[in-house]
C-alpha positions as CSV (number, residue, x, y, z in Angstrom):
1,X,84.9,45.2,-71.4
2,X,87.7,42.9,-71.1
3,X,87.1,38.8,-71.3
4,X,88.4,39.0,-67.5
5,X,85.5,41.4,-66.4
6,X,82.6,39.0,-68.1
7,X,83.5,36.2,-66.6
8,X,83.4,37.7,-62.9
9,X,80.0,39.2,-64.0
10,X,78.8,36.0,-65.0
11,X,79.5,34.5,-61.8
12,X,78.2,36.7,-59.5
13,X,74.8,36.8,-61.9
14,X,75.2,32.9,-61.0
15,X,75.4,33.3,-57.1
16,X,72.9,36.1,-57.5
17,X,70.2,33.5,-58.6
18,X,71.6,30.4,-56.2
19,X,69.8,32.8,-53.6
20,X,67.0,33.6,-55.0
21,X,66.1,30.5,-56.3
22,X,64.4,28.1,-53.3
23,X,66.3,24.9,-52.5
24,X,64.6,22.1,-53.0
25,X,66.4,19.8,-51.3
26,X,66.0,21.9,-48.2
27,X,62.5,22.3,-48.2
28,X,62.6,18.1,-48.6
29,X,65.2,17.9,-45.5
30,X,62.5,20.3,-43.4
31,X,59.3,18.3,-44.4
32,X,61.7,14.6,-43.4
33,X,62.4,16.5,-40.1
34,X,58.7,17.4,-39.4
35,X,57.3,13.7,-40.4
36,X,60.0,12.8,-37.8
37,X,59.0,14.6,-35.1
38,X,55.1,13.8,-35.7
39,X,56.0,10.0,-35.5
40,X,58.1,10.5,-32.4
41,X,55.5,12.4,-30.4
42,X,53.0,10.1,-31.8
43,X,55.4,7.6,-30.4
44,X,56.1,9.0,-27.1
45,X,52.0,9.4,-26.2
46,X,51.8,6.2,-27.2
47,X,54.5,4.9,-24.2
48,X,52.4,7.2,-21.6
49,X,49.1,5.9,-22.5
50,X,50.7,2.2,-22.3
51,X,52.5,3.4,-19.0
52,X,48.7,4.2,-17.5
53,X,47.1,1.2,-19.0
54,X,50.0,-1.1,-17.0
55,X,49.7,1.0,-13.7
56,X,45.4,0.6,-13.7
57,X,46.0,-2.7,-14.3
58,X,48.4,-3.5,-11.7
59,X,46.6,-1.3,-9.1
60,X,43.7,-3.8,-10.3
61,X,45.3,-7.1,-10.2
62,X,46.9,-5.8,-6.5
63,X,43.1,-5.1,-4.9
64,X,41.9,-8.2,-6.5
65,X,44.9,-10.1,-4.7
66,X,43.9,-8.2,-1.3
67,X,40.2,-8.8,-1.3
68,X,40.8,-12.7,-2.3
69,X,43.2,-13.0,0.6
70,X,40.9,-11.4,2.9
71,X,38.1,-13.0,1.9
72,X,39.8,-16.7,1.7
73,X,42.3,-16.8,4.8
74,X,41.7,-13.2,7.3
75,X,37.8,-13.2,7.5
76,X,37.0,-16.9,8.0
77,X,40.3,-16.6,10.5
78,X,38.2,-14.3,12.6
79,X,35.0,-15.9,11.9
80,X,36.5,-19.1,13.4
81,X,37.8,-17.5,15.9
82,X,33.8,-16.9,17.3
83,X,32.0,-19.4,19.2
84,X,28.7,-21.0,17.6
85,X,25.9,-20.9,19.9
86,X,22.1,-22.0,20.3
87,X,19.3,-19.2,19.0
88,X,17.3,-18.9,21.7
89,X,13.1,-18.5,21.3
90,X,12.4,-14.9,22.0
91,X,9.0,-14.5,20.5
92,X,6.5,-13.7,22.3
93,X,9.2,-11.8,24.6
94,X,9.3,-8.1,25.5
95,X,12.2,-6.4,24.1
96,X,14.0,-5.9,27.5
97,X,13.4,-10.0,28.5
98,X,14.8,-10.3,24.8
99,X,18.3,-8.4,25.2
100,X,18.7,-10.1,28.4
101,X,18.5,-13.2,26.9
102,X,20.4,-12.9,24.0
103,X,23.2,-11.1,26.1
104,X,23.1,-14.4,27.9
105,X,24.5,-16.3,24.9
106,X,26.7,-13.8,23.5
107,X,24.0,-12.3,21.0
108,X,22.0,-9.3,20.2
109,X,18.7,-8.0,18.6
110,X,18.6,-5.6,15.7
111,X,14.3,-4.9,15.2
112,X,13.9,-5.2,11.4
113,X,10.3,-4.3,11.3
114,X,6.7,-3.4,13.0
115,X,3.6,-4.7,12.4
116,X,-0.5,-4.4,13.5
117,X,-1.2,-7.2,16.1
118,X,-3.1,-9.0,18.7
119,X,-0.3,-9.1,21.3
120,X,0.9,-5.5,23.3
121,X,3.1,-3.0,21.7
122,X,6.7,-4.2,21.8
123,X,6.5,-7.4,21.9
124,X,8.1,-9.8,19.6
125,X,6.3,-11.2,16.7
126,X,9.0,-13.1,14.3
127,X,12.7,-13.9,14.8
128,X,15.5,-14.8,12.4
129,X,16.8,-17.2,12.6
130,X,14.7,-19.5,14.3
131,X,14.7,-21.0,17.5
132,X,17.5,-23.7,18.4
133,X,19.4,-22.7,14.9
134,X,23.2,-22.7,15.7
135,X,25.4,-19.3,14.6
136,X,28.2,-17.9,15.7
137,X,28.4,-15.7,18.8
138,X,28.2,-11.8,18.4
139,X,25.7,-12.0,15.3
140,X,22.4,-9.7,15.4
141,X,19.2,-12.2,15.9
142,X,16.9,-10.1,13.4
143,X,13.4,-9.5,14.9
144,X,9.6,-8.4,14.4
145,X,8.0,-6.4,16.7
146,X,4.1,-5.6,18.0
147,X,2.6,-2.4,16.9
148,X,-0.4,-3.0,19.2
149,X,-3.5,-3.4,18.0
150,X,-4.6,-1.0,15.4
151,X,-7.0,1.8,15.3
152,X,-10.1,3.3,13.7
153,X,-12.3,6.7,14.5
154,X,-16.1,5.4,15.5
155,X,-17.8,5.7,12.4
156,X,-21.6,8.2,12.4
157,X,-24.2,5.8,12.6
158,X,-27.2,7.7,13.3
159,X,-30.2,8.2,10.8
160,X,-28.6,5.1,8.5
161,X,-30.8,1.9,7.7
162,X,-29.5,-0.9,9.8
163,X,-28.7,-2.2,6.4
164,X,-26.0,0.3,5.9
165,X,-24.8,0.0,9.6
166,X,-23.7,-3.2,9.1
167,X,-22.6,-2.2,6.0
168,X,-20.1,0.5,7.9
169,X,-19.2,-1.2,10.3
170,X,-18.0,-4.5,8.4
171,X,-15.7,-2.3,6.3
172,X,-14.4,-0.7,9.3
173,X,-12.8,-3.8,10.8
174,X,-15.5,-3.3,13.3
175,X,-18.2,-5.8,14.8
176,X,-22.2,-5.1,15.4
177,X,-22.9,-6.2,18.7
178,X,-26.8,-6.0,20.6
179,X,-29.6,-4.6,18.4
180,X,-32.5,-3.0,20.5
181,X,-35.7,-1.8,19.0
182,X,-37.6,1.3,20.1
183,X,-40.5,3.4,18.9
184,X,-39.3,6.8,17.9
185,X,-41.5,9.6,16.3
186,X,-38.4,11.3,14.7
187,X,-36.3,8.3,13.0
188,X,-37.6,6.1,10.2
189,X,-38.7,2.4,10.9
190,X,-35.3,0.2,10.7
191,X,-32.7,3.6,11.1
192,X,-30.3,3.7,13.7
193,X,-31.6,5.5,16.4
194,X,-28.3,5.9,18.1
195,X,-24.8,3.7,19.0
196,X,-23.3,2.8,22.7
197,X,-19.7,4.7,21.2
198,X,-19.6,8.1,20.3
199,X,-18.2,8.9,17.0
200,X,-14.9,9.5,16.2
201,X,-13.7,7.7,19.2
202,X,-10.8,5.2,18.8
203,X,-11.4,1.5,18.6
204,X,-9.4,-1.1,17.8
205,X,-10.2,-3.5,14.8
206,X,-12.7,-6.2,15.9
207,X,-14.6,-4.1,18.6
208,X,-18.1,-4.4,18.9
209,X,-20.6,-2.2,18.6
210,X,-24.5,-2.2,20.4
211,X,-27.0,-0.2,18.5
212,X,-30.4,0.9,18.9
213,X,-32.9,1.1,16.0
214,X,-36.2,2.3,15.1
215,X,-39.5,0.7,15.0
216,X,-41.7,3.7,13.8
217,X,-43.8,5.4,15.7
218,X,-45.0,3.8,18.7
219,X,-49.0,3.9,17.6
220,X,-48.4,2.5,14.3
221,X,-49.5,-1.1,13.0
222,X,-49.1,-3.3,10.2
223,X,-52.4,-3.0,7.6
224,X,-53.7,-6.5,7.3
225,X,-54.0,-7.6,3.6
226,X,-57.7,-7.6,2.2
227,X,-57.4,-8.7,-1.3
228,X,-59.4,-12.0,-1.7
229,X,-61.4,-11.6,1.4
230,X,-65.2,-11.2,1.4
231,X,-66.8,-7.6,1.2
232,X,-69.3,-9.3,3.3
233,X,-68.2,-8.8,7.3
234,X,-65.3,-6.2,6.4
235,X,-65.8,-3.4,8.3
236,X,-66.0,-4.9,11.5
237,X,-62.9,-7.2,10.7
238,X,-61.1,-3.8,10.4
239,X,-62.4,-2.5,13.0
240,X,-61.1,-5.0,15.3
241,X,-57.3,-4.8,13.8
242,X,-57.7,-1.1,14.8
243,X,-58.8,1.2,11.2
244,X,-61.8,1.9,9.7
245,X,-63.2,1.0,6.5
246,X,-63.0,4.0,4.4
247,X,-64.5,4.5,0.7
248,X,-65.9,1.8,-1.5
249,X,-66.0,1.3,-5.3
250,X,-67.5,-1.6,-7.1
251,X,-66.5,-2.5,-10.3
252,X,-66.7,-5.7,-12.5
253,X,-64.5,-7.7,-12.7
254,X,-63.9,-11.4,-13.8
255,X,-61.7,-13.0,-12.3
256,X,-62.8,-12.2,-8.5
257,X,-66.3,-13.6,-7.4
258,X,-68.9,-10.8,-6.9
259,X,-68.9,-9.3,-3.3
260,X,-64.9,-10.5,-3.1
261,X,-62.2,-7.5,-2.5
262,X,-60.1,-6.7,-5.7
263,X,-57.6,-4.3,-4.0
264,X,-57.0,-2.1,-0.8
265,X,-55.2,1.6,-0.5
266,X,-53.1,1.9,1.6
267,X,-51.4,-1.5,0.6
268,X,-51.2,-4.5,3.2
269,X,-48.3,-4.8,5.2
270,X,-47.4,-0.9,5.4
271,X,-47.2,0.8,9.1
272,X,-50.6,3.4,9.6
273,X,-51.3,4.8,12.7
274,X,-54.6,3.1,14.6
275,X,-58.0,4.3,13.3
276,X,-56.6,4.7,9.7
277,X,-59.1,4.5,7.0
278,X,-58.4,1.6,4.4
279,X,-60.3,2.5,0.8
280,X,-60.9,-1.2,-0.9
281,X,-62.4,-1.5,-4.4
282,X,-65.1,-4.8,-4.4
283,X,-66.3,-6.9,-7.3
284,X,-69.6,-6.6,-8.5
């Protein structure tokens, strides 16, 4: 091989290996041009986000402008603009004399709330503002109206102790009005025997309610008390209060004098029907 020939196959082995062999200094130019374009997009986001944060602001400052004008020249303009007048007193009013009155002097009524009361339903309890306040014409006078009086269902009296009757009829709202005592075979002493309203009739809070309660029955008296009383004349004392002097025990005893009761059954001051025998026990 001539000196010719090995120089052209030199070179070719030297172009041969320029392109197989990476260049470096084009990878370096591609990573410069990446890093660029990172920055710029980083860059341009950056302008759009700070674009949006100006126009929020702005669109801010703008309605804050808007609602300060309004609120400092337009609104007190047309609140000028309005007569002041002189509340009139509408409590104690129906609604209908109310409107007409408050249509007299350029107002109106707006009912804030209902309550329980003395006076009829619909009439006016509470106004704001008050009487003889001045405000400008066309304003709402804020009012309180009557529910009427409220209710309650007529409580079941019957067959209760007076006791508990009051008891009731205290926590109903309700009043007890004439007590009348009767015998009665049927209902204990001091029970209700029976009430002038039916029960579960409405009332209104504070009525008053008549009842009729019973005494026992009608042939029953009060056993006189014994203890301490001499044995000596007893059976014709009972006699004459209407029982009869049943069995007798003697016993000693020392702190009664001999012949001097110790003790009675049944006890003193319970009812018994007439001719009931009373068993004492006697000192000896």
């Amino acid at each position: 091989m001539t000196f010719d020939e090995n120089e052209n196959e030199l070179e070719n082995l030297k172009n041969r290996y320029k392109r197989n062999t990476p260049n470096v200094e084009d990878e370096n130019n591609d990573k410069t041009k990446k890093t660029e374009n990172k920055f710029l997009n980083l860059v341009n986001r950056s302008r759009n986000s700070f674009k949006y944060i100006i126009t929020f602001f702005s669109f801010i400052i703008v309605l804050f402008l808007l609602v300060f004008i309004a609120d400092k020249w337009i609104l007190p303009s047309m609140v000028h603009d309005r007569e002041t007048v002189n509340v009139p007193s509408i409590e104690g009013k129906s609604l209908k004399e109310a409107s007409e009155i408050l249509n007299a002097n350029n107002l109106f009524y707006e009912i804030v709330s209902e309550q329980y009361s003395g006076q009829v339903e619909g009439i006016i309890l509470k106004q704001i503002p008050d009487a003889n306040k001045q405000v400008k014409s066309k304003r709402p006078i804020f009012i309180t109206i009557s529910k009427g009086k409220e209710t309650i269902e007529m409580p079941d009296l019957t067959g209760i102790s007076v006791r508990q009757a009051r008891v009731s009829l205290y926590n109903n709202g309700l009043n007890i009005g004439d007590i009348q005592y009767t015998y009665s075979d049927l209902v204990p002493k001091d029970s209700v025997i029976s009430q002038n309203i039916k029960k579960g009739k409405n009332l209104i809070y504070g009525d008053t309610v008549n009842l009729i309660i019973s005494k026992g029955p009608e042939n029953q008296v009060y056993i006189p008390k014994l203890s301490g009383m001499a044995f000596e004349g007893i059976e014709n004392y009972l006699i004459s209060e209407g029982f009869k002097l049943g069995n007798v025990e003697f016993i000693d005893n020392d702190t009664f004098v001999p012949g001097t009761i110790i003790s009675q059954l049944p006890p003193s001051n319970t009812l018994a029907q007439f001719g009931q025998y009373i068993n004492i026990v006697v000192a000896r």
